[in-house]
C-alpha positions as CSV (number, residue, x, y, z in Angstrom):
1,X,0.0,0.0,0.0
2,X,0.8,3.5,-1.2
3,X,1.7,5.7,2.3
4,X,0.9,9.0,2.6
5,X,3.0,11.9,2.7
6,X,3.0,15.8,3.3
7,X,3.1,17.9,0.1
8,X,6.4,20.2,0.1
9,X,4.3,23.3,0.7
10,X,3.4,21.8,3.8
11,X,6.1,21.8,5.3
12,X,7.5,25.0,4.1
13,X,5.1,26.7,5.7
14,X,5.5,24.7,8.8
15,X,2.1,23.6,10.0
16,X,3.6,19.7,11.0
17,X,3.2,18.6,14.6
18,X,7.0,18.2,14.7
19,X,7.0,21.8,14.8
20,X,5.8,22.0,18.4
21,X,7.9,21.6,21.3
22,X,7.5,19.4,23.8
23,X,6.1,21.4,26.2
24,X,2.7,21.1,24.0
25,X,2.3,17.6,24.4
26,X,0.9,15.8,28.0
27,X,2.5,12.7,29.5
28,X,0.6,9.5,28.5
29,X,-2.3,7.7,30.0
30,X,-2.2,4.0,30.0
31,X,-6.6,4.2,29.8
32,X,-6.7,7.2,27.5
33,X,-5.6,10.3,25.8
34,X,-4.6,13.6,27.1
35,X,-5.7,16.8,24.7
36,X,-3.6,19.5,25.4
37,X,-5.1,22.9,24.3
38,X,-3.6,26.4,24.1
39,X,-5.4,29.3,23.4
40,X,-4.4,33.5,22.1
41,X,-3.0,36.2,24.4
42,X,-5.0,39.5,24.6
43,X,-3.5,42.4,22.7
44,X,-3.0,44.0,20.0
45,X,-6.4,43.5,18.7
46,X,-7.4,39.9,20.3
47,X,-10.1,40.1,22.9
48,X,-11.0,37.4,25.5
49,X,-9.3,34.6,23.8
50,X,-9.7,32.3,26.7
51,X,-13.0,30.5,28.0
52,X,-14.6,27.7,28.3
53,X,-12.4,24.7,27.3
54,X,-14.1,22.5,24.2
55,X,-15.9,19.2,24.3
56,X,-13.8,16.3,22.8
57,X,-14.8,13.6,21.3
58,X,-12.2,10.4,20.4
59,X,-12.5,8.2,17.4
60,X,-10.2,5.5,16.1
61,X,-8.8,5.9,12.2
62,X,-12.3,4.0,11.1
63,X,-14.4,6.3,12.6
64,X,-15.5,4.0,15.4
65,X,-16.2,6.0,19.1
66,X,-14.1,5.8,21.8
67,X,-14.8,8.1,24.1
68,X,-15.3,11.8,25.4
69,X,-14.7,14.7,27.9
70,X,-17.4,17.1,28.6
71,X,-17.5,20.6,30.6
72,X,-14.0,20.4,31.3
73,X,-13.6,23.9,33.1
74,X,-12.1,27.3,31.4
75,X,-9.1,28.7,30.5
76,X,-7.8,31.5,30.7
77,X,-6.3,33.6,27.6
78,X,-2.4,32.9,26.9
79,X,-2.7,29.5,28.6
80,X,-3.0,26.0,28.4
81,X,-5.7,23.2,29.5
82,X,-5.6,19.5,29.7
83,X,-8.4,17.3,28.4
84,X,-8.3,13.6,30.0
85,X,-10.5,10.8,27.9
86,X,-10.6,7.9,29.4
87,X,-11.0,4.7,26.9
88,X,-9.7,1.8,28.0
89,X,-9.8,-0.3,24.9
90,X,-6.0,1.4,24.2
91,X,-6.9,2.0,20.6
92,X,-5.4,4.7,19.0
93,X,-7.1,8.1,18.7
94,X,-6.7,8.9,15.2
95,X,-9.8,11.1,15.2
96,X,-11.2,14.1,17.1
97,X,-13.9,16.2,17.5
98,X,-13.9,19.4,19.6
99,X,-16.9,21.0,20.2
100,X,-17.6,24.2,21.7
101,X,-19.3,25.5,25.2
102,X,-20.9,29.2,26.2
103,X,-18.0,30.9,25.9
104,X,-15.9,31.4,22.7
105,X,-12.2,30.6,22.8
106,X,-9.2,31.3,20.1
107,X,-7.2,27.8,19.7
108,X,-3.5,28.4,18.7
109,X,-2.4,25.0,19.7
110,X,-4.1,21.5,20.4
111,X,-2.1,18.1,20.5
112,X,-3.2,14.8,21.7
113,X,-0.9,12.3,23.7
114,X,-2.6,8.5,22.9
115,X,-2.3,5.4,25.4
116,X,1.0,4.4,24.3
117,X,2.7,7.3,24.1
118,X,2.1,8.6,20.4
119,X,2.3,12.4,20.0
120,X,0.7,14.5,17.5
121,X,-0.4,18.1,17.1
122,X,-1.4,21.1,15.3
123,X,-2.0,24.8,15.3
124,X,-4.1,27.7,14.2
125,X,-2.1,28.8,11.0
126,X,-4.4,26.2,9.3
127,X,-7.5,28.3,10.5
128,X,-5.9,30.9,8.3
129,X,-5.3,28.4,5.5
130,X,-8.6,26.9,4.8
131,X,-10.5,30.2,5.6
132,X,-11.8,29.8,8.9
133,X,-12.2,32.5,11.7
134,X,-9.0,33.3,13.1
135,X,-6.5,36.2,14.5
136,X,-3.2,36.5,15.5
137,X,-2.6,34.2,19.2
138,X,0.3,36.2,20.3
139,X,1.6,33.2,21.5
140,X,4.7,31.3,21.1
141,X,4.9,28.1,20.2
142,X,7.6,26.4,22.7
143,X,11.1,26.5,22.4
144,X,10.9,28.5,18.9
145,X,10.0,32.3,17.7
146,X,6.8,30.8,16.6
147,X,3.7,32.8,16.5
148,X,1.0,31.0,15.1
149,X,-2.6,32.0,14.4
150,X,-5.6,31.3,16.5
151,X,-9.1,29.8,15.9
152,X,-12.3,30.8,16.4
153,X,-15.5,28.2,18.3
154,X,-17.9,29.5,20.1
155,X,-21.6,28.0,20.7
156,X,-23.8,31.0,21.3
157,X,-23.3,32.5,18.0
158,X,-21.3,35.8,18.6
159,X,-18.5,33.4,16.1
160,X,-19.5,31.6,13.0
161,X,-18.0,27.9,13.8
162,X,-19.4,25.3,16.9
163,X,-15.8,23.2,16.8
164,X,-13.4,21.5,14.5
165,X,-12.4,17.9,13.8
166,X,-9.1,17.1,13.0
167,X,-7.2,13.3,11.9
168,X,-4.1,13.7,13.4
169,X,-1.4,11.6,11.1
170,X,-2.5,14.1,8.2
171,X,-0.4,16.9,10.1
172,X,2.4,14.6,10.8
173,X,6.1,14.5,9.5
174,X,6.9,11.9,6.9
175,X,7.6,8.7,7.0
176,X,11.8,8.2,8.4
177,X,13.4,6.5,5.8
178,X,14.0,3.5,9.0
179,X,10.8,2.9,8.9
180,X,9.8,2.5,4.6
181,X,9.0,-0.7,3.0
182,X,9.1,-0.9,-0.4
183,X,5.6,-0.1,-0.7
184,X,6.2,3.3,0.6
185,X,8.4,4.6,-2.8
186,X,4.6,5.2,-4.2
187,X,4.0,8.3,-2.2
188,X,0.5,10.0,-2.4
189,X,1.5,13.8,-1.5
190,X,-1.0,15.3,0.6
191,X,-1.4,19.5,0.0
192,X,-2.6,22.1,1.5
193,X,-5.3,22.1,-0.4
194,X,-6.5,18.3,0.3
195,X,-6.3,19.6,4.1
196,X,-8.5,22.4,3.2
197,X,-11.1,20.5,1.1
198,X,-13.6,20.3,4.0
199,X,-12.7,16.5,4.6
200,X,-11.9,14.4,7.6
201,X,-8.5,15.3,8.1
202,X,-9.2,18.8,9.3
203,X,-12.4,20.9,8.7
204,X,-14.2,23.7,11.2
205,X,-18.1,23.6,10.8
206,X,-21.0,25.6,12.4
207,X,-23.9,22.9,14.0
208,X,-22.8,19.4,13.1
209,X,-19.8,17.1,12.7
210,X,-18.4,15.1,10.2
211,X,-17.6,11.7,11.7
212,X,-14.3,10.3,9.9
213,X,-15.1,6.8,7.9
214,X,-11.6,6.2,6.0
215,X,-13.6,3.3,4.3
216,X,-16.4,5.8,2.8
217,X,-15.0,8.2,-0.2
218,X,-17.8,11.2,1.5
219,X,-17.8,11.9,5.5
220,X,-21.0,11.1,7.2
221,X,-22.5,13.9,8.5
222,X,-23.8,14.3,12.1
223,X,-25.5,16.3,14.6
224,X,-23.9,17.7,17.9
225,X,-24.2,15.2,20.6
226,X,-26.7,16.0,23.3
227,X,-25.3,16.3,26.7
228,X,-25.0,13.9,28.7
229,X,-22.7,12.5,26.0
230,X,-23.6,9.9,23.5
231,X,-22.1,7.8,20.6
232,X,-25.4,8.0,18.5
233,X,-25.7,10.9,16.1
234,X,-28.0,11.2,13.6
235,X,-27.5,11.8,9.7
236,X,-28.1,15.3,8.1
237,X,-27.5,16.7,4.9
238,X,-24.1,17.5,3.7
239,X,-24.8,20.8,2.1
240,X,-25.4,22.0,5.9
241,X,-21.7,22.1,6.0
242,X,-20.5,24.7,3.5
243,X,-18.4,27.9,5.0
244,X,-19.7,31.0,4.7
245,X,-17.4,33.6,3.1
246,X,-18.3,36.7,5.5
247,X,-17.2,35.5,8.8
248,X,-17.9,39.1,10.4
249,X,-21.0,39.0,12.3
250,X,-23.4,42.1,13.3
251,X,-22.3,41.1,16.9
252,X,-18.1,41.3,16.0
253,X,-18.6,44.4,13.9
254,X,-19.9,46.4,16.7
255,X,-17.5,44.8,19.1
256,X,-14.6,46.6,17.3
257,X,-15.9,49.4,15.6
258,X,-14.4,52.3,17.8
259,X,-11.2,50.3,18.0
260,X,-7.5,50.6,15.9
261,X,-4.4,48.8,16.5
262,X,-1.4,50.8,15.7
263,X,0.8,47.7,15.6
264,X,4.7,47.7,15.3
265,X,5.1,43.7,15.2
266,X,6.9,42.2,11.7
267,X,4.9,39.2,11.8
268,X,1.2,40.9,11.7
269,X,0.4,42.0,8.5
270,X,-2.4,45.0,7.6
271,X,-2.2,43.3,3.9
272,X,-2.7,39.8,5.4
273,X,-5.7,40.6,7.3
274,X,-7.4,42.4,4.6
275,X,-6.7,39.9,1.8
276,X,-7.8,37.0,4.4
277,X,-12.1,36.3,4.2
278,X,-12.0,35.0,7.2
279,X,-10.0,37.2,9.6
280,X,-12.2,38.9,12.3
281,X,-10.6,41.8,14.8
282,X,-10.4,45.8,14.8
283,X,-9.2,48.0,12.4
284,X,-5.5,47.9,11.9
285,X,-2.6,49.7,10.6
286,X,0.9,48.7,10.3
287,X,4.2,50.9,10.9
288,X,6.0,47.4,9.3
289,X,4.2,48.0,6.0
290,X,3.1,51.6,6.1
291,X,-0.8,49.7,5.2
292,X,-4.2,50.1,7.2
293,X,-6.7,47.7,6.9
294,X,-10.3,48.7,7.3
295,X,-11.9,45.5,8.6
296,X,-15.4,46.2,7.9
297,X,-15.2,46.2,4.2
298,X,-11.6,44.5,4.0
299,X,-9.9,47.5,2.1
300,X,-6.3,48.1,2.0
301,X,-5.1,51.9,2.7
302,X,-1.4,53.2,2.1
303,X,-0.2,55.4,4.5
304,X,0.0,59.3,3.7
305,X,3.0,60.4,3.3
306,X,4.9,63.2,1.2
307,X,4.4,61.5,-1.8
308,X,1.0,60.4,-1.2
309,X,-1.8,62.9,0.0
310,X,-5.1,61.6,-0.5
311,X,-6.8,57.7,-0.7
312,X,-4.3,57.0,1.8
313,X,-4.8,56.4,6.0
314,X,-3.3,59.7,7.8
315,X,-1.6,57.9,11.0
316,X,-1.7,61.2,12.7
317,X,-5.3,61.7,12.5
318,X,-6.6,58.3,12.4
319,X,-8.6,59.0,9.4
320,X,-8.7,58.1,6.0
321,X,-8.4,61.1,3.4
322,X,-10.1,61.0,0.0
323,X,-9.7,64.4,-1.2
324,X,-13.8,63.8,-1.5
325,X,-14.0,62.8,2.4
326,X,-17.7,62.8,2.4
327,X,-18.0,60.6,-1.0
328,X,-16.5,58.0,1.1
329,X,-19.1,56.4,3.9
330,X,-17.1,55.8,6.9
331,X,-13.8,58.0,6.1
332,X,-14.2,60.0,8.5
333,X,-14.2,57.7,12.1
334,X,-13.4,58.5,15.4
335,X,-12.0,55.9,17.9
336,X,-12.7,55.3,21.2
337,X,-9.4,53.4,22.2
338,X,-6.0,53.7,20.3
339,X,-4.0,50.0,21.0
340,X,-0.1,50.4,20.2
């Protein structure tokens, strides 16, 4: 059999589990798996990142339930929780399911430690990737100058997505060449955009679950479990599943309309935010790139300078001139808090 590995792109842009240190991962447990979950710093345009800790739900790689933790507790923003699932059968947890409570949290990590001591894990640039809600974590990853972005989940609305699913050996490091039989010279890359295709492997959705069945070529679909937990779901249509392509609620918008970030960081971009669908936080303007993103309407503003005098963002004012200011609908903005 053909194995599968990790297109190049992949790993250029470093989104394997191998990137993240050991500090990420929980010690085992011989009659389960430890999920450990880290979620975005506030600043610089993030806003109670932390909450209540997810739901999760364990599968094996055919899709077959093994168990799950429920109301775990919170967590507070720039930290880290541990989820315990007991299953004694020792099966590996290819598969899981994490499913959001009242209160929305931002995900920059989340790795799982199985029964006998497998790690894997994965972060929040793939929110960014595929086009789910995200923002900058401003977190590190350990041991490295990593900064990867968050995710979005939330139950009561105020965020688009209910949880995430994610197959864990999709995000892993290739096979060592110790380990290859001769089978393995047929590799099947898998790219960014197989990741991204709304299959099992990862995929964020809004009120049901996709329930990984490697023997099926199409995902079942199911509904949230009720609480208390069970392993029966019940079959709904896939077309429930599509993303939306405005993540920005009514309930965000107003959130951070009299906000700006003034932000002097290299690694947050006013041109990645505004090209991004899915990127939700305050207006933003960077010194880096002399650029100011209007997040309500995703439009990209130089900065004025000597050279540039009108459709450009005046730093000093916090406005943006036209030359027409009036024949522009919401040039002219006042802000009630100034971040830098």
């Amino acid at each position: 059999m053909a194995s599968v590995a990790l297109g190049k792109f992949v790993e250029v842009i470093g989104l394997l589990s191998s990137g993240l240190g050991l500090d990420n991962f929980a010690p085992n447990e011989e009659t389960g798996s430890v999920v450990k979950i880290s979620v975005g710093l506030d600043g610089n345009g993030l806003s109670e990142a932390g909450g209540d800790l997810p739901d999760v739900r364990l599968f094996n790689n055919f899709g077959e339930f093994l168990g799950l933790a429920v109301d775990t507790g919170t967590i507070g923003d720039g930290s880290t929780g541990e989820v315990k699932v007991a299953h004694s059968d020792g099966q590996q947890a290819a598969y899981t399911l994490f499913s959001a409570n009242g209160n929305a949290i931002c995900i920059a990590t989340a790795s799982i430690t199985w029964a006998d001591g497998s790690q894997y894990g994965w972060h929040g640039d793939w929110a960014q990737e595929c086009l789910y809600d995200w923002y900058y974590s401003n977190i590190f990853i350990s041991g490295t100058s990593k900064q990867p972005k968050c995710l979005w989940i939330d139950a009561n609305g105020d965020r688009p997505y209910t949880g995430f699913q994610i197959h864990w050996p999709a995000f892993a490091p290739t096979i060592p060449p110790n380990l290859r039989s001769p089978d393995d010279e047929k590799v099947t890359e898998i790219t960014v955009a197989d990741i991204c295709s709304g299959g099992p492997a990862f995929r964020a959705v809004k009120t049901i679950f996709a329930t990984p069945s490697p023997r099926r070529s199409v995902s079942r679909l199911f509904k949230r479990a009720p609480k208390p937990a069970t392993t029966k779901f019940t079959p709904i249509p896939r077309f429930a599943a599509t993303n939306s392509t405005n993540s920005t609620s009514h309930s965000s918008r107003s959130k951070f309309k009299d906000l700006i970030i003034l932000d002097h960081n290299p690694n947050h971009s006013a041109r990645e935010l505004c090209e991004s669908l899915t990127s939700r936080g305050p207006d933003f303007a960077s010194y880096v790139e002399s650029l100011f993103c209007r997040m309500s309407d995703k439009t990209l503003w130089p900065f004025c300078d000597n050279n540039t005098r009108t459709q450009c963002f005046s730093i000093e004012s916090k406005q943006i001139i036209t030359g027409q200011v009036k024949a522009l609908s919401g040039a002219v903005k006042k802000y009630a808090k100034v971040i830098t």
